[in-house]
MITOR-810141 format. One record per residue (C-alpha): y, x, z; residue in three letters. Coordinates in steps of 0.02 Angstrom, whole numbers, padded with zeros to 5 digits, always signed. Each point is the difference from the previous one (the first is absolute). Layout:
BEGIN
YXZALA...
***
This chain:
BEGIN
-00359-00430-01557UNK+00088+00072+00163UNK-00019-00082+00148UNK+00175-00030+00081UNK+00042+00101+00170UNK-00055-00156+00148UNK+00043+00015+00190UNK-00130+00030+00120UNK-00040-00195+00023UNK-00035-00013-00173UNK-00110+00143-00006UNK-00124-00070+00149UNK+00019-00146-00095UNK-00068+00077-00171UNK-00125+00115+00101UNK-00056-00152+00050UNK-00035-00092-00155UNK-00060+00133-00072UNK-00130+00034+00121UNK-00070-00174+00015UNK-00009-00019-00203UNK-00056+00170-00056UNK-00017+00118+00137UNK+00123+00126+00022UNK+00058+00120-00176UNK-00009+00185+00054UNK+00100+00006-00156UNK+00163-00053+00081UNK+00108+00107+00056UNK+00033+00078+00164UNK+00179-00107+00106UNK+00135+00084-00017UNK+00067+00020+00184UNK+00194+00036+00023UNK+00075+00110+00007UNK-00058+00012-00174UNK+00047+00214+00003UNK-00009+00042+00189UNK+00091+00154-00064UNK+00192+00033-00040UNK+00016-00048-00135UNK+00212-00064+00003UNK+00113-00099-00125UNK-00127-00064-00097UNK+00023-00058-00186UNK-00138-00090-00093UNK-00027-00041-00178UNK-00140-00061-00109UNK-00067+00035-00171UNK-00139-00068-00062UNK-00125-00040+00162UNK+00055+00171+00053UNK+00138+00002+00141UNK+00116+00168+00000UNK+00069+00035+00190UNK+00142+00132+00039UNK+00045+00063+00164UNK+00120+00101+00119UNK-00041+00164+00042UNK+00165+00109-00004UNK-00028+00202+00038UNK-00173-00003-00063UNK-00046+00063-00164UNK-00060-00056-00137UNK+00108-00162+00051UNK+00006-00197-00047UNK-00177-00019-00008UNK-00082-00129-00118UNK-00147-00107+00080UNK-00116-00099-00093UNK-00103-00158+00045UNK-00092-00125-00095UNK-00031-00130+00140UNK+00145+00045+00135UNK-00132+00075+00128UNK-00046+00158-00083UNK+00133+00142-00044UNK-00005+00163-00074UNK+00135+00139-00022UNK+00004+00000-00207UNK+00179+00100-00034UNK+00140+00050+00079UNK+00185-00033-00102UNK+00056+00184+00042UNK-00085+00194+00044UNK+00124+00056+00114UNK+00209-00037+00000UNK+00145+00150-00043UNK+00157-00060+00035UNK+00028+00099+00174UNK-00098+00153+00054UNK-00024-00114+00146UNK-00168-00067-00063UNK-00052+00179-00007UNK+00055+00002+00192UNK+00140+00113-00044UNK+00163-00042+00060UNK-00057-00132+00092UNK-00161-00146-00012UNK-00010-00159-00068UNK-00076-00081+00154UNK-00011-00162-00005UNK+00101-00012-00162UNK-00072+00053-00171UNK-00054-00160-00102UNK+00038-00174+00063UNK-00030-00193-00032UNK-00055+00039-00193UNK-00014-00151-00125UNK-00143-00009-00100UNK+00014-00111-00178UNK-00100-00022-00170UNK+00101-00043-00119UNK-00047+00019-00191UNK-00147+00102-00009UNK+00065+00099+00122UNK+00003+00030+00182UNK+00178+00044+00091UNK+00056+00068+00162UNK+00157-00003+00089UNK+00022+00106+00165UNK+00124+00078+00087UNK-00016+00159+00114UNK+00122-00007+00152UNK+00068+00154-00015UNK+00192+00024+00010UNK+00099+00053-00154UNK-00079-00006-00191UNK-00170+00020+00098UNK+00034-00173+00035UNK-00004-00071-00167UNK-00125-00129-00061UNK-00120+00054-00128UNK-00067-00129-00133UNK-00206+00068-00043UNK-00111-00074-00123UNK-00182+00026-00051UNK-00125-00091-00115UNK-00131+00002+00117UNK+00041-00030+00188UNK-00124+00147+00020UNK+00159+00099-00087UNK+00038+00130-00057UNK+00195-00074+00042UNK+00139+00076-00076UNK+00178-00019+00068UNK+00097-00120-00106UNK+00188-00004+00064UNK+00072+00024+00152UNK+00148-00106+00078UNK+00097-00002+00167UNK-00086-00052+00162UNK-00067-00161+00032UNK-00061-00040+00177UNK-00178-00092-00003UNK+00030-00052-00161UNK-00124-00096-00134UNK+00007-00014-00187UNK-00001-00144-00090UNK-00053-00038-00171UNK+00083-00175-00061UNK-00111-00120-00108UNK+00106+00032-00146UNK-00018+00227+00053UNK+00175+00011+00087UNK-00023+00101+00146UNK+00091-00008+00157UNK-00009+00098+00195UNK-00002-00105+00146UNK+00021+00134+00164UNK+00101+00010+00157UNK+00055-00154+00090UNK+00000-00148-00148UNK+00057+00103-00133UNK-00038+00033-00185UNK+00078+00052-00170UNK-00067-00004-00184UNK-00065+00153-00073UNK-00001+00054-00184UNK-00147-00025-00124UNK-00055+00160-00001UNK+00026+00021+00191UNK+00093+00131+00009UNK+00185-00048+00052UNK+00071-00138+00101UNK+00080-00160-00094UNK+00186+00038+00058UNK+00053-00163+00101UNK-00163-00082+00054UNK-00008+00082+00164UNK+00011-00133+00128UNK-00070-00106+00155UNK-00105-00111-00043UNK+00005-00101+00180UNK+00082-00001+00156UNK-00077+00041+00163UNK-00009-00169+00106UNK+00041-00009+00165UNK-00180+00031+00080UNK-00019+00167-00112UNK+00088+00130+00112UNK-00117+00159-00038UNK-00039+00065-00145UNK-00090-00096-00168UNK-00070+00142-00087UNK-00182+00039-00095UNK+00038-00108-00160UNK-00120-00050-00114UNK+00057-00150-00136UNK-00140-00101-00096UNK+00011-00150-00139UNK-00091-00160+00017UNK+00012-00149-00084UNK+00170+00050-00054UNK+00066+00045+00179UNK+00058+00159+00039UNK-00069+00040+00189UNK+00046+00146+00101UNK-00092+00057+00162UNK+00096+00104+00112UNK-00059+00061+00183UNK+00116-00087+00149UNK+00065+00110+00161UNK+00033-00143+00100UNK+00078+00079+00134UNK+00018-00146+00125UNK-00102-00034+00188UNK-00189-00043-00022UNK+00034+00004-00211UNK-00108+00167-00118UNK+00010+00036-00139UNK-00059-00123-00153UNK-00012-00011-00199UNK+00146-00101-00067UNK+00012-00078-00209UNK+00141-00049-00085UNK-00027-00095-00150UNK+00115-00062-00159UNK-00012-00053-00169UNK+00132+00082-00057UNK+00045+00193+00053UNK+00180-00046+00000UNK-00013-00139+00067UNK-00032-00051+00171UNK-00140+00063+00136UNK-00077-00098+00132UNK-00121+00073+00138UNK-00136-00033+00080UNK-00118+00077+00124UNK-00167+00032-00048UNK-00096+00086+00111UNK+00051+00028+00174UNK-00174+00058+00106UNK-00067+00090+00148UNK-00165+00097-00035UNK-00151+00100+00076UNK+00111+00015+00168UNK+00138+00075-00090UNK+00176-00112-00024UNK+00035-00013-00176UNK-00064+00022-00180UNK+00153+00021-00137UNK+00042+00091-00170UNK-00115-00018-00143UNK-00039-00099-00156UNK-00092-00145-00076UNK-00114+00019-00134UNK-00111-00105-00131UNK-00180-00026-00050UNK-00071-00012-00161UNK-00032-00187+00046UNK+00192-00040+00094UNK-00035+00020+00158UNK+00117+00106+00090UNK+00005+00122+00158UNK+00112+00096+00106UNK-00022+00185+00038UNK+00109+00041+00147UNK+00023+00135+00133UNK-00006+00010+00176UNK+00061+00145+00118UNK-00156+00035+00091UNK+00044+00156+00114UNK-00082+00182-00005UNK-00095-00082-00184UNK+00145-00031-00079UNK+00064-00145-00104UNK-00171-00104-00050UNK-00027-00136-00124UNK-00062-00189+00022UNK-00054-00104-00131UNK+00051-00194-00007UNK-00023-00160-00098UNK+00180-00059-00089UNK-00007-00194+00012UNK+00156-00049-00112UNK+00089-00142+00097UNK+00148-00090-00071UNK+00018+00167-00135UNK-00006+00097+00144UNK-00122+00157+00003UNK-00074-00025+00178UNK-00102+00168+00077UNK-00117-00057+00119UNK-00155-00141+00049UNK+00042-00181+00023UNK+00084+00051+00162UNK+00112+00128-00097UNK-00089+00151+00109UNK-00093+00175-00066UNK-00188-00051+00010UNK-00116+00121+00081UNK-00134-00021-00178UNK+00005-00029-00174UNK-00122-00034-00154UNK+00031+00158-00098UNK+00002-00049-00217UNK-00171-00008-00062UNK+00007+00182-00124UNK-00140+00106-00022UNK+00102+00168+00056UNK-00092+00096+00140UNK+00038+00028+00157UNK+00172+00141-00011UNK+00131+00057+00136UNK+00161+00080+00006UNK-00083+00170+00136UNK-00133+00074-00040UNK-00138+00151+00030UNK+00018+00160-00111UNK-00133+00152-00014UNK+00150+00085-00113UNK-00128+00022-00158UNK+00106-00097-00115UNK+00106+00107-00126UNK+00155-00114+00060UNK+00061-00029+00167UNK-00021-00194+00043UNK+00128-00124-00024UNK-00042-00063+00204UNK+00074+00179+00043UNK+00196+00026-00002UNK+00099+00174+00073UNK+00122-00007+00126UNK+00150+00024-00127UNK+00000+00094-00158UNK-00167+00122+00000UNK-00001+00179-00046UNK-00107-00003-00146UNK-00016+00171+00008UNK-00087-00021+00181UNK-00139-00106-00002UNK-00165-00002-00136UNK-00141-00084-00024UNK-00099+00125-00110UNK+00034+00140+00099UNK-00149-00019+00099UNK-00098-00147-00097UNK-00034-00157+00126UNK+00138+00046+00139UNK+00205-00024-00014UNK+00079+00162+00032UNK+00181-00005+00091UNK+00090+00155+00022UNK+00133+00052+00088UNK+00153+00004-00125UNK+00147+00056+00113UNK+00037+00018+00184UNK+00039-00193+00090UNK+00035+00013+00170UNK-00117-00165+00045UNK-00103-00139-00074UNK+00145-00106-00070UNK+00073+00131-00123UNK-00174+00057-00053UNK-00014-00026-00178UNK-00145-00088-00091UNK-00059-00078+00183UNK-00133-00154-00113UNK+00006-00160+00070UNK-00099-00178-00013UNK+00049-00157+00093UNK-00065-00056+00159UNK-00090-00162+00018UNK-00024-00141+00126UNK-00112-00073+00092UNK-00076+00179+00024UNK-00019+00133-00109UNK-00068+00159+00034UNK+00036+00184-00101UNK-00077+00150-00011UNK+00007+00193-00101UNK-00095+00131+00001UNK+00106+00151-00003UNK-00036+00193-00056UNK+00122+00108+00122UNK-00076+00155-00054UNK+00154+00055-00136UNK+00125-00043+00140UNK+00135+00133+00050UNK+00079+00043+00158UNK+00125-00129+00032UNK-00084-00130-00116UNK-00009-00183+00053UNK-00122-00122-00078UNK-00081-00166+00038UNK+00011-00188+00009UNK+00137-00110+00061UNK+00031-00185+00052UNK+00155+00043-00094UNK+00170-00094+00060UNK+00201+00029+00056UNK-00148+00011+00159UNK-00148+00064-00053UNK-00170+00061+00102UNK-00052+00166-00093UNK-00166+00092+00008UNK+00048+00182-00041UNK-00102+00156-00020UNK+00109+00148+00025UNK-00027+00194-00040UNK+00052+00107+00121UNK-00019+00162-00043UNK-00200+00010-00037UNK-00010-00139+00127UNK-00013-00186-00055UNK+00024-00147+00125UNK+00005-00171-00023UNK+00135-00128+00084UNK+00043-00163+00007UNK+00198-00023+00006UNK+00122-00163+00016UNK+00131+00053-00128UNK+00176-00096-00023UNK+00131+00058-00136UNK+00183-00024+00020UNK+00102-00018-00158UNK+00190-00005-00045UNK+00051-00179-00045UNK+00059+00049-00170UNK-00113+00147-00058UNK-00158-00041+00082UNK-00003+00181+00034UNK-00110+00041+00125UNK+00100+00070+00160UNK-00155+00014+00126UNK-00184-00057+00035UNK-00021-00036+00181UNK-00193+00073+00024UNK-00107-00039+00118UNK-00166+00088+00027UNK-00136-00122+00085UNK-00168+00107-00046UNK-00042+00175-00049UNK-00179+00050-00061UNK-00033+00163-00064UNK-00095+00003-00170UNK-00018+00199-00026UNK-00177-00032-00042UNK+00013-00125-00132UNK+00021+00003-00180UNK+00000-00167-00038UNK+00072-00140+00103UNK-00022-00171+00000UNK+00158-00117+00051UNK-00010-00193+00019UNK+00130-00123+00048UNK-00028-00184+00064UNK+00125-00128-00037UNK-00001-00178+00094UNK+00146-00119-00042UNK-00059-00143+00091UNK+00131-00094+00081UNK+00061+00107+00158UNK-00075+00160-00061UNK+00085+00093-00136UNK-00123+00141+00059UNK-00076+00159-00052UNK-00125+00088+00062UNK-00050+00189-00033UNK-00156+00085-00034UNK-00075+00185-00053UNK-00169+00034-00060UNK-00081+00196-00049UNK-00141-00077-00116UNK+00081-00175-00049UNK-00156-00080+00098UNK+00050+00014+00194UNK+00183-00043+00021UNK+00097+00033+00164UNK+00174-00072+00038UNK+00151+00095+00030UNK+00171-00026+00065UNK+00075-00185+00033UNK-00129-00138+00013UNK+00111-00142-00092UNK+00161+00085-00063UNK+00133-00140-00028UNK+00024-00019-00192UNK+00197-00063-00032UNK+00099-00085-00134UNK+00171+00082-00024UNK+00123-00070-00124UNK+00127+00151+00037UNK-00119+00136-00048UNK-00138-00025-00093UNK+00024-00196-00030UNK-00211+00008-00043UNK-00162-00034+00080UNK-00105+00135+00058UNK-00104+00081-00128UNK-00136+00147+00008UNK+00066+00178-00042UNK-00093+00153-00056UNK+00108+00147+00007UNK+00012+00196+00007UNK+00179+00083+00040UNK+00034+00201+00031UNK+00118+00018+00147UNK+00009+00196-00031UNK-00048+00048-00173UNK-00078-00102-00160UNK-00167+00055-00100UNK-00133-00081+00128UNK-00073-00175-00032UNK-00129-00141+00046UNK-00145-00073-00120UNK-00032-00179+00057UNK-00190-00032-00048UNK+00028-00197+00017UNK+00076-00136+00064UNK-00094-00154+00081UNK+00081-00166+00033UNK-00056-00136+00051UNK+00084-00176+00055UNK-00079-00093+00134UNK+00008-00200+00037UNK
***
């Protein structure tokens, strides 16, 4: 049987007992310590099937997109699917036109509903690129298909009824009745479902709508935008969907030094206990998740320890699944690229192999991009807190004059490492790089560039390029490093560059970026041997 999910007093008590009666089991698994993904890893919705737990996620311009996570004791996730390759609706996710910065996939709503698994999201995009699409699979692992596609729906969850009617909840407390087969709206059931009370002045957004017990709950994030007040996870609750809603608070906490946790779900155990998964804007790392207890109080579903606060450790479910994580090392000898890599919008197929040159990832230049944030098929992987640390191992040798390749700490601000030909020269510099974009194209109308550190690499054939990552409260840093034999490494350029959060650009954490980009003509390109990572406590 699963242990249930204790606070951090319980634990030293059950250490303790444990201890005095048996000695202690190396068998037991590892605390989980929150956040439970130090990583971005936004709008979270969780399901279970089985003793398997299914995760999706926010992560908008990057492709393959609405990633599927997996977890068999809610400490250890893997990357198992993704719901969609790449998106078509606007030659904006081939950064033509225009970018998706910052928009792409949102807030999708992952169900299982009769032997199969659905999912609803909606890229913010402006005309039919801003439809919802319905996707379903019969594995979470895919491969998804697109089922229907309907108008927009802002942050929007489906709902599967006991009896199979299904329904959207998105926006600001509204909903309307879908069609069996999910592919129209039922004509009059659009409506608000509540009205906003007096203390909800912001936004309620990030819905997610669960059954228990016959009670219809639905979690919403709170902008409370009042002195000394955050932001906070609201439910409202009714036994009836036409009927009336009441509301209640349910989670309204300060955590690791940061002032509030809100938008997520709750989710069961094989055995009935419940937990919250919720998100917390955590700077230059993103949007990170924390794992809580649910204590349900008066049929309310309460997030939090006795004192209704995040706790800094949990007892992970007792599973036999091995230790997994959402970023992760590659030496490139796989016939597939892995799921913990995703491009910086849709990739040039065409432009990047694997077989190539057997145990290295080839990029090539596939058209002329006048800096790092139009480059197609830059590869990226999360970032991830306390400390993490990445490193490649480039060949430059194929590179032509005007070619730009390396590795980024990748962000509306990002601290690049980039190896440059010039002519038959090669030089190495580390830049601070800032894009501008248009407020409704995203296009990119300037980078704002500024050299700190130029080394020149004439010599070399091979480079080595590592960046450091602290997120520590305070930091947000980065720090830069070169090495010639991947033993000896020297630092270049800023000694902590200041990783930022930016809702108006990229609205993402930072993430590591390997990329090659022709600035005069195409044909030259990179081989990246490997790529180390490593997360450090």
């Amino acid at each position: 049987m699963k242990r249930s999910i204790l606070t951090i007093a319980a634990v030293l008590l059950l250490n303790i007992s444990m201890l005095s009666a048996q000695g202690a089991d190396s068998r037991q698994p590892s605390l989980i310590e929150n956040p439970m993904l130090w990583a971005d890893v936004p709008d979270p919705d969780v399901i279970r099937v089985g003793d398997t737990f299914y995760m999706v996620s926010t992560t908008m311009h990057l492709m393959p997109g609405a990633p599927i996570m997996a977890s068999k004791d809610l400490k250890n996730w893997e990357t198992v699917g993704y719901v969609f390759d790449r998106l078509t609706d606007s030659p904006k996710y081939d950064m033509q036109e225009g970018t998706v910065y910052g928009r792409g996939q949102w807030a999708t709503s992952l169900k299982y509903h009769d032997g199969r698994f659905w999912a609803l999201f909606a890229p913010n995009e402006g005309g039919p690129m801003g439809q919802t699409y319905i996707c379903t699979a019969e594995r979470a692992e895919g491969p998804w298909t697109i089922h229907s596609r309907l108008r927009h729906f802002h942050d929007a969850t489906l709902f599967f009824d006991d009896d199979g009617t299904p329904y959207v909840f998105y926006g600001t407390g509204q909903m309307c009745q879908l069609s069996r087969d999910l592919k129209s709206v039922v004509e009059g059931s659009d409506r608000h479902y509540f009205e906003r009370e007096a203390d909800e002045r912001g936004l309620l957004e990030g819905t997610r709508v669960i059954k228990h017990r016959g009670t219809y709950y639905a979690l919403l994030i709170s902008h409370v935008y009042a002195p000394g007040r955050h932001r906070r996870e609201v439910c409202y609750r009714t036994t009836d969907l036409n009927g009336q809603w009441e509301k209640a608070v349910i989670l309204e906490s300060d955590f690791g030094g940061f002032p509030y946790i809100g938008q997520g779900t709750i989710v069961d155990t094989e055995d009935g206990d419940w937990y919250g998964i919720i998100f917390q804007d955590r700077g230059g790392v993103g949007r990170v998740l924390t794992l809580s207890p649910v204590r349900w109080i008066d049929g309310w579903p309460m997030i939090g320890d006795e004192n209704g606060r995040v706790p800094q450790v949990m007892r992970p479910l007792v599973s036999n699944q091995p230790p997994t994580a959402i970023v992760r090392s590659d030496d490139f000898n796989e016939a597939d690229l892995g799921l913990h890599w995703q491009w910086n919008h849709n990739p040039v197929d065409a432009a990047w192999s694997l077989t190539e040159r057997p145990g290295f990832l080839r990029l090539k230049t596939s058209r002329v991009a006048g800096n790092l944030y139009l480059a197609p098929n830059t590869l990226t992987q999360r970032m991830e807190g306390p400390k993490c640390t990445g490193a490649v191992a480039l060949d430059v040798s194929h590179l032509r004059d005007g070619d730009c390749a390396g590795l980024a700490a990748f962000n509306g601000d990002s601290g690049v490492l980039t190896i440059k030909k010039q002519g038959k020269k090669c030089v190495l510099q580390m830049s601070e790089q800032s894009v501008s974009l248009t407020e409704r194209e995203k296009a990119v109308t300037g980078v704002d560039e500024k050299v700190v550190e130029t080394v020149d690499l004439s010599k070399a054939a091979t480079v080595f390029l590592r960046i450091d990552a602290d997120f520590n409260v305070g930091r947000d840093a980065a720090t830069f490093y070169y090495s010639l034999d991947g033993e000896q490494w020297t630092s270049i350029g800023t000694a902590d560059y200041r990783m930022r959060f930016d809702y108006r650009r990229f609205f993402m954490g930072t993430k590591f970026a390997i990329f090659c980009y022709a600035t005069k003509k195409q044909g030259g390109y990179v081989d990246v041997d490997h790529f180390e990572y490593k997360r450090i406590n």
